[in-house]
PATI-476328 format. One record per residue (C-alpha): residue number from 1; residue in three letters; x, y, z. Coordinates in pm, 1 decimal, decimal comma, always signed. Layout:
BEGIN
MARVEX    i   aa        c1        c2        c3
MARVEX  NUM  ALA         X         Y         Z
...
END
This chain:
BEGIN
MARVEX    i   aa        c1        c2        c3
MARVEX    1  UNK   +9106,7   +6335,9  +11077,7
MARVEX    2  UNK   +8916,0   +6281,3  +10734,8
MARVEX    3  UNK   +8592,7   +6261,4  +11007,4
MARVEX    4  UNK   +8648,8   +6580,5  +11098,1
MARVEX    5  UNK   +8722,5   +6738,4  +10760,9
MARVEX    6  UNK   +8391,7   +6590,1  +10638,4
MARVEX    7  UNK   +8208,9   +6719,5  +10894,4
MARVEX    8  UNK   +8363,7   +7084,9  +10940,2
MARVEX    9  UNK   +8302,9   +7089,9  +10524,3
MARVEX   10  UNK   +7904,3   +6962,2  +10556,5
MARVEX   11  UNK   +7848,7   +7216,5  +10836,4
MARVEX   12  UNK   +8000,1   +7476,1  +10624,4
MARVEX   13  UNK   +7835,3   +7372,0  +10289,4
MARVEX   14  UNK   +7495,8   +7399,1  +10431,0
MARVEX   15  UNK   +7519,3   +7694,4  +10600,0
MARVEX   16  UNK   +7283,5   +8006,3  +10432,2
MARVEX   17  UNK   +7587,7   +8204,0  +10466,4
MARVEX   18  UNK   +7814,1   +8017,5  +10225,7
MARVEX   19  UNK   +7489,9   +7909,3  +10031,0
MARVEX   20  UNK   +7439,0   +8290,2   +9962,1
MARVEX   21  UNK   +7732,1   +8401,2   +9920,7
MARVEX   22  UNK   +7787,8   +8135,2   +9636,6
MARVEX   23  UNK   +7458,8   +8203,1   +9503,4
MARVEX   24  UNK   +7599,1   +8579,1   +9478,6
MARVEX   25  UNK   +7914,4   +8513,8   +9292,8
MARVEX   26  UNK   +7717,4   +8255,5   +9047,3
MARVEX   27  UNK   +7481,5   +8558,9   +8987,4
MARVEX   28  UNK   +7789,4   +8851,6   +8949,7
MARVEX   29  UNK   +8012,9   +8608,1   +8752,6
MARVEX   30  UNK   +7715,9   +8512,9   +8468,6
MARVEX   31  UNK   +7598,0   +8876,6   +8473,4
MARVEX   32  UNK   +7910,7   +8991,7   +8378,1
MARVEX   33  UNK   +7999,9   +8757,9   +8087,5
MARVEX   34  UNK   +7617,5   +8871,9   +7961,2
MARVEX   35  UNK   +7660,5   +9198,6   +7977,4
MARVEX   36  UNK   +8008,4   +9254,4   +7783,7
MARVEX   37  UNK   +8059,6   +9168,0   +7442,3
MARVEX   38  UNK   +8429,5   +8934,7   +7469,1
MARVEX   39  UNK   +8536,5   +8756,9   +7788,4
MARVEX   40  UNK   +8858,9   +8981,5   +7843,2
MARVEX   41  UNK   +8615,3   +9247,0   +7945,7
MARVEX   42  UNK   +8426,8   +8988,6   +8134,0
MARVEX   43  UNK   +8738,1   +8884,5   +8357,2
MARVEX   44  UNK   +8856,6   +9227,2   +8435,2
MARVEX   45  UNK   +8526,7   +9311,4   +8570,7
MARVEX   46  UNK   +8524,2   +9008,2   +8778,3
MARVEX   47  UNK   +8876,7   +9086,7   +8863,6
MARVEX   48  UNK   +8781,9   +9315,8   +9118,0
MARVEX   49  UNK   +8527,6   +9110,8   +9283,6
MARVEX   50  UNK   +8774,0   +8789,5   +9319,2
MARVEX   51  UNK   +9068,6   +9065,4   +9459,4
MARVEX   52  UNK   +8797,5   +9252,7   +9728,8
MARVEX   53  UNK   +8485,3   +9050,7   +9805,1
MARVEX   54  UNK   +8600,7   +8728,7   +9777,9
MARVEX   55  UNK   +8880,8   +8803,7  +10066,4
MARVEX   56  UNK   +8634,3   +8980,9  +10273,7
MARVEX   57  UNK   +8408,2   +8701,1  +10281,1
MARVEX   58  UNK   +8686,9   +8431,3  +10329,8
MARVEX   59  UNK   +8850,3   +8639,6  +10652,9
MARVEX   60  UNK   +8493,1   +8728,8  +10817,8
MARVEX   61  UNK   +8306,6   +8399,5  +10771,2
MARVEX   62  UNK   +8602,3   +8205,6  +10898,4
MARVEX   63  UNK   +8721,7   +8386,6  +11170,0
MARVEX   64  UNK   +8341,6   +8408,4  +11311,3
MARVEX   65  UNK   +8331,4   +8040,2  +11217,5
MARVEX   66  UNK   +8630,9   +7937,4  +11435,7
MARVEX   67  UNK   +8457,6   +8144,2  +11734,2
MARVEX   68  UNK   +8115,5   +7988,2  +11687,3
MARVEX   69  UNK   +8316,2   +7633,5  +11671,7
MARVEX   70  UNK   +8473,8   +7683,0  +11996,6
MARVEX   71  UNK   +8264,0   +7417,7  +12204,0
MARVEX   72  UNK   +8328,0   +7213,8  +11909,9
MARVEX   73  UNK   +8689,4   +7226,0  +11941,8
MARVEX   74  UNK   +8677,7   +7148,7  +12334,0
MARVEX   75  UNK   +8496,2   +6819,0  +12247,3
MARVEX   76  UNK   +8761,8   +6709,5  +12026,7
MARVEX   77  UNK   +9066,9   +6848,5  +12245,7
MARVEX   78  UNK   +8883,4   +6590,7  +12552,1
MARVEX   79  UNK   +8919,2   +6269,0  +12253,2
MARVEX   80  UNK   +9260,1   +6128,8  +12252,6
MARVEX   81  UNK   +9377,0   +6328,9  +11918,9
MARVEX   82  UNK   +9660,9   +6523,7  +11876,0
MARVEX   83  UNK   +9660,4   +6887,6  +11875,3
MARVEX   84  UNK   +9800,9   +6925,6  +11539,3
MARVEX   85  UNK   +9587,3   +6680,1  +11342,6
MARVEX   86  UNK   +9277,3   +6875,4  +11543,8
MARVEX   87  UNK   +9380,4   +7217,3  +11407,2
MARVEX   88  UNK   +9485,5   +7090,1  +11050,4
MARVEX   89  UNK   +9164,8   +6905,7  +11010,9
MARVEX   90  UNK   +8995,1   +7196,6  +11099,5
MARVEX   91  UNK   +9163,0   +7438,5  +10842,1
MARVEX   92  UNK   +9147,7   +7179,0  +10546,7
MARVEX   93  UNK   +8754,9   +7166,9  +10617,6
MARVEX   94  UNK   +8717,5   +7533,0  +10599,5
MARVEX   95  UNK   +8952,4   +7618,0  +10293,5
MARVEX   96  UNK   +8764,6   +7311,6  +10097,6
MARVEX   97  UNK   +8424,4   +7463,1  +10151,4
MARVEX   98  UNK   +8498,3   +7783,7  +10082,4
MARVEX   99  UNK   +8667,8   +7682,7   +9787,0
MARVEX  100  UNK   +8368,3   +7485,8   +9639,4
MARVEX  101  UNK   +8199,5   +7763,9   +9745,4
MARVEX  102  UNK   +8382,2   +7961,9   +9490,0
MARVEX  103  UNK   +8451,2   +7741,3   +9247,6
MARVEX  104  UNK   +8082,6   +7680,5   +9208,1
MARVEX  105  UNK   +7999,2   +8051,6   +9230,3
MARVEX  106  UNK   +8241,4   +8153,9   +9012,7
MARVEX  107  UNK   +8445,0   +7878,6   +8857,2
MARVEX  108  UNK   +8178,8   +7720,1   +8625,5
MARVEX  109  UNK   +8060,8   +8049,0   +8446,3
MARVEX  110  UNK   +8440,3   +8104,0   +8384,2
MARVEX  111  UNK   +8509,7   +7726,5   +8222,5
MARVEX  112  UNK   +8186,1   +7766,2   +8032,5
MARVEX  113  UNK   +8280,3   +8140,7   +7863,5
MARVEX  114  UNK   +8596,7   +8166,5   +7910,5
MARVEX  115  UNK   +8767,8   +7858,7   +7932,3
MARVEX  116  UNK   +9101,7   +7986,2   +7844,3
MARVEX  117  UNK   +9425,2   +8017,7   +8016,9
MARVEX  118  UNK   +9354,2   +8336,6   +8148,0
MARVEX  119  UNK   +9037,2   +8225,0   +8278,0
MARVEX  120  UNK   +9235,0   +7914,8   +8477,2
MARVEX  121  UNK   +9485,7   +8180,2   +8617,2
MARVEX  122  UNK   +9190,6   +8348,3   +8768,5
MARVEX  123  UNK   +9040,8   +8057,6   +8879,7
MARVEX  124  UNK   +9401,0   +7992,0   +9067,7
MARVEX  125  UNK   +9470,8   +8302,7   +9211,0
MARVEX  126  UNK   +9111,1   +8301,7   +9336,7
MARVEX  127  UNK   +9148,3   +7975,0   +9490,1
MARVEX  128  UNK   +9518,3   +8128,3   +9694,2
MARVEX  129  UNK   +9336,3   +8417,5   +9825,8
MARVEX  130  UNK   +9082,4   +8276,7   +9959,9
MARVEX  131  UNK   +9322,2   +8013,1  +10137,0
MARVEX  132  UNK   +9561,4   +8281,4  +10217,2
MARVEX  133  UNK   +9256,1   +8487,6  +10377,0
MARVEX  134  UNK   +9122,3   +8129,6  +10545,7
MARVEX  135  UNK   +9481,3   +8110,2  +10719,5
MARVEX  136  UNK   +9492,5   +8465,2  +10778,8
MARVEX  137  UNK   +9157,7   +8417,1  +11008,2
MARVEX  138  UNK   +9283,9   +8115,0  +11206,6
MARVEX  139  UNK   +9521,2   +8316,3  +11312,8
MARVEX  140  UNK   +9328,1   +8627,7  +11385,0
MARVEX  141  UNK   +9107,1   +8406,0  +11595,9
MARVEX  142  UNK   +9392,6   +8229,3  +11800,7
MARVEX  143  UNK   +9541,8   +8524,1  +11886,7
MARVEX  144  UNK   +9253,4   +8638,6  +12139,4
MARVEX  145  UNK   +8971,0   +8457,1  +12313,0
MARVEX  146  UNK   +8768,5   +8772,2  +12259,7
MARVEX  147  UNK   +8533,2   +8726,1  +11924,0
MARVEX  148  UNK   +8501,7   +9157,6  +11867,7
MARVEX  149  UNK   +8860,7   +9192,5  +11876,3
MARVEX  150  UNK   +8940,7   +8900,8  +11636,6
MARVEX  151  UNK   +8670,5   +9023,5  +11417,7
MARVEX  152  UNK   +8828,7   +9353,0  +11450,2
MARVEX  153  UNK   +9185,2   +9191,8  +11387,9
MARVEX  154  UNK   +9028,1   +9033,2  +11049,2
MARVEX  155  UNK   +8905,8   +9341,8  +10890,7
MARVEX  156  UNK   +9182,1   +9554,3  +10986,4
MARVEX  157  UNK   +9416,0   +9319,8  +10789,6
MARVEX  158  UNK   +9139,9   +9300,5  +10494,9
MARVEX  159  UNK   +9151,0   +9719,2  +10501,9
MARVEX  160  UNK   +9524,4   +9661,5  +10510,2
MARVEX  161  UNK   +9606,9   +9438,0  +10218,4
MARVEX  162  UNK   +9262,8   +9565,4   +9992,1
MARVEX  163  UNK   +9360,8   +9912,4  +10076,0
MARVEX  164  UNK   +9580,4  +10086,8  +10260,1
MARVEX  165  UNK   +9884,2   +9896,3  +10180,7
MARVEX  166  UNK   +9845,8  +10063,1   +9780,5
MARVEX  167  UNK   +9837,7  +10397,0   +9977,0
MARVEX  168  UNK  +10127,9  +10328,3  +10136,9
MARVEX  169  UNK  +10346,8  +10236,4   +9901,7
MARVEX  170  UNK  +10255,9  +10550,1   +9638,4
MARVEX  171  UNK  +10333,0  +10723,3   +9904,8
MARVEX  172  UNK  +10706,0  +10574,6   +9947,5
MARVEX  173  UNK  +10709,9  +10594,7   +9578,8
MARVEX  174  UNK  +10635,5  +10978,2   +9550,3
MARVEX  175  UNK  +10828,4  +11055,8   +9901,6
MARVEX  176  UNK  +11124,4  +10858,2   +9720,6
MARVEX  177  UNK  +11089,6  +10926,5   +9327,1
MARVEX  178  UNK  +11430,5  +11014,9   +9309,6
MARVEX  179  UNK  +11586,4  +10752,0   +9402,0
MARVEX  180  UNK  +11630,5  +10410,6   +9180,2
MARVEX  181  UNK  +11369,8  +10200,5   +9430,3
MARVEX  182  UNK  +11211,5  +10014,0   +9190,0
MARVEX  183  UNK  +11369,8   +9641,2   +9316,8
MARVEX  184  UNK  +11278,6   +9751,2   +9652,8
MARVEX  185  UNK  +10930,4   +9835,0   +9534,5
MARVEX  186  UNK  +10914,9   +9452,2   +9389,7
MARVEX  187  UNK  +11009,5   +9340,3   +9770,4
MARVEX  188  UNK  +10756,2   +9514,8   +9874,1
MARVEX  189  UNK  +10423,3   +9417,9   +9674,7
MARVEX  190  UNK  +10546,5   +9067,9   +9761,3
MARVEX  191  UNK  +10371,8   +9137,5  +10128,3
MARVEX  192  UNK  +10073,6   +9213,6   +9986,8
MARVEX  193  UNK   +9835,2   +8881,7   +9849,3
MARVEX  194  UNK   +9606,1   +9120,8   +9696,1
MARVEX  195  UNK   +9882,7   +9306,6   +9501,6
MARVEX  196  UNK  +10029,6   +8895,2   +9396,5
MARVEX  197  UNK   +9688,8   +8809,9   +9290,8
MARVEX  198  UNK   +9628,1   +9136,6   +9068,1
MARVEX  199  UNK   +9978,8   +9059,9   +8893,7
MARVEX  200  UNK   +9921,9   +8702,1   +8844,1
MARVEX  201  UNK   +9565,3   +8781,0   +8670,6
MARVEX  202  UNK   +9702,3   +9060,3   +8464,1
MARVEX  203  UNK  +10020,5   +8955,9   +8360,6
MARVEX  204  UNK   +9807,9   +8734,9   +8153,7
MARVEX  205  UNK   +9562,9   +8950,9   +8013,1
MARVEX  206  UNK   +9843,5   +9174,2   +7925,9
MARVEX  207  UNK   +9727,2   +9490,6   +8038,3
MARVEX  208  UNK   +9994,4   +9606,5   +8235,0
MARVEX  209  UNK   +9863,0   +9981,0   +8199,2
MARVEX  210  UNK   +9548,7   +9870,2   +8443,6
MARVEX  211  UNK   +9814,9   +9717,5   +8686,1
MARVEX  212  UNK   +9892,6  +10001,6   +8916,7
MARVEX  213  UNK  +10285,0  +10113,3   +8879,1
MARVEX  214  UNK  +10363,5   +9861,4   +9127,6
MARVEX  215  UNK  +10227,8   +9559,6   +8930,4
MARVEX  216  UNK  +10352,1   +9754,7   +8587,1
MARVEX  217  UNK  +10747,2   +9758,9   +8775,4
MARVEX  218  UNK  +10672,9   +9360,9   +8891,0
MARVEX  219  UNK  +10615,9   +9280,7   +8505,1
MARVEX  220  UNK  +10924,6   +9476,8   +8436,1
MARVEX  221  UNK  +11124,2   +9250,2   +8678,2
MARVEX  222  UNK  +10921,5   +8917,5   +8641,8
MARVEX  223  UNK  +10747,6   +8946,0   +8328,2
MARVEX  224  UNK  +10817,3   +8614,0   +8233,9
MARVEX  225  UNK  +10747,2   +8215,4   +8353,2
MARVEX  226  UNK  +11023,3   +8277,0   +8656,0
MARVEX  227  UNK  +10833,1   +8562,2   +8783,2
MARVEX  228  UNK  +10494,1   +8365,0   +8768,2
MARVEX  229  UNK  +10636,5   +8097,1   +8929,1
MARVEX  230  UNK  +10793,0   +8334,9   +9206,0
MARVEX  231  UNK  +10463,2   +8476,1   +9273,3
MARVEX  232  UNK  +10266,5   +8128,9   +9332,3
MARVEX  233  UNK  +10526,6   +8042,4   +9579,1
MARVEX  234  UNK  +10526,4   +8355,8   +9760,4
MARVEX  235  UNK  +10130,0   +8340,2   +9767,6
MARVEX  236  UNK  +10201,9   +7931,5   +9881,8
MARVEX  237  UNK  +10399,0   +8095,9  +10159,1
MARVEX  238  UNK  +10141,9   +8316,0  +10244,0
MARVEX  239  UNK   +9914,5   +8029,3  +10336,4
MARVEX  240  UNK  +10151,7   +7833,7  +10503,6
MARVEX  241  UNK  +10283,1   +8106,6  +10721,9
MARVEX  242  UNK   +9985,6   +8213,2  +10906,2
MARVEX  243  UNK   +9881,4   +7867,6  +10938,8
MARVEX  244  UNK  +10199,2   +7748,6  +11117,8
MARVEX  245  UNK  +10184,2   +8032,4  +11360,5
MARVEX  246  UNK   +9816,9   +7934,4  +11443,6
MARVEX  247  UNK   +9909,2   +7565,5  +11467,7
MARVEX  248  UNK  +10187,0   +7676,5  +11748,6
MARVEX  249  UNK   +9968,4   +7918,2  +11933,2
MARVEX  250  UNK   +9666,2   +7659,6  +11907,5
MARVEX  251  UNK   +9946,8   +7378,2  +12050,3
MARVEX  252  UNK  +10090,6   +7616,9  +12326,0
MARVEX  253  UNK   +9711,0   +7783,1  +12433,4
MARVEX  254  UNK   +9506,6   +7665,9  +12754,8
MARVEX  255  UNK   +9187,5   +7623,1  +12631,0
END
């Protein structure tokens, strides 16, 4: 198993992909501390790149990685191993790269200028969504044998979650003003990483004007060490989940 995490993580680490992509945040995240004058500024602005490119890049690159892998994968299913330790060997070697990846791109201009608690939050919350994402595209790639339409599947849930799923719920928010939903509305932003992500980052910065009036009602509710603690679970389940259903459908598949 530890074979097989070493080597899915050195194939990763050395492709130009990942090497570009890490050279990218590196060049974003020290940009942006140079070009505003206190590091609150700095992390805001990187906000948005950890909650939409960072995502993007974890759901394509792995689900495209799993596809390219598949003659990979055959080899191993022919060696006596287990099905399980196959498939969790192969999702611990792709979360660890691209979380070097980020940690390298991102992480070390954040301990250098900003080596605060906020900055550490951020550096957590980016770590969960790009595991959550990771998970997210095992399971997009199990689910069909056909590369387009798991590719497809990926961005479709990236649109969902970076997107559409805001859309939807102002929507149910002005449709429903007067009514007293605003529990339901904390529910609901828990089914969004994104959205988890976002709250975790600025519940710290305290800037709950900037959060959206979901994230503003989530403070409300969870404004406090209870509701932090809530949210890393929830964004723990979020990893776990996907990556159980995988591991079943990768157990139960004929490949």
């Amino acid at each position: 198993m530890k074979r097989i995490i070493k080597y899915v993580m050195l194939d990763i680490l050395k492709n130009r992909i990942v090497m570009i992509y890490t050279l990218i945040l590196a060049a974003i995240s020290w940009s942006v501390f140079g070009l505003e004058d206190n590091s609150s500024k700095g992390l805001l602005t990187l906000l948005n790149l950890i909650l939409l490119t960072v995502p993007l890049v974890s759901i394509i690159f792995s689900t495209i990685y799993m596809y390219n892998s598949a003659e990979f994968i055959e080899l191993l299913l022919s060696q006596p191993l287990e099905r399980r330790k196959i498939w969790r060997s192969l999702f611990l070697g792709l979360i660890f790269s691209l979380l070097i990846s980020f940690l390298i791109g991102t992480g070390i201009p954040i301990l250098v200028l900003s080596p605060n608690d906020v900055g550490l939050m951020m550096l957590l919350a980016g770590c969960l969504i790009t595991s959550v994402f990771a998970a997210l595209a095992l399971l997009a790639s199990i689910l069909t044998r056909d590369k387009a339409k798991g590719i497809g599947i990926s961005i479709m849930l990236w649109l969902f979650f970076a997107l559409l799923f805001d859309g939807i719920v102002l929507f149910l928010l002005f449709q429903f003003a007067d009514y007293p939903i605003e529990k339901a509305m904390v529910v609901v932003t828990c089914f969004n990483p994104i959205d988890l992500g976002r709250i975790l980052i600025l519940l710290h910065l305290d800037v709950s004007a900037m959060m959206g009036y979901t994230g503003a009602i989530f403070k409300d509710f969870f404004g406090t060490t209870a509701g932090i603690i809530a949210a890393f679970s929830i964004l723990l389940l979020w990893v776990l989940v996907p990556y159980l259903l995988s591991m079943n459908r990768f157990r139960k598949s004929d490949l």
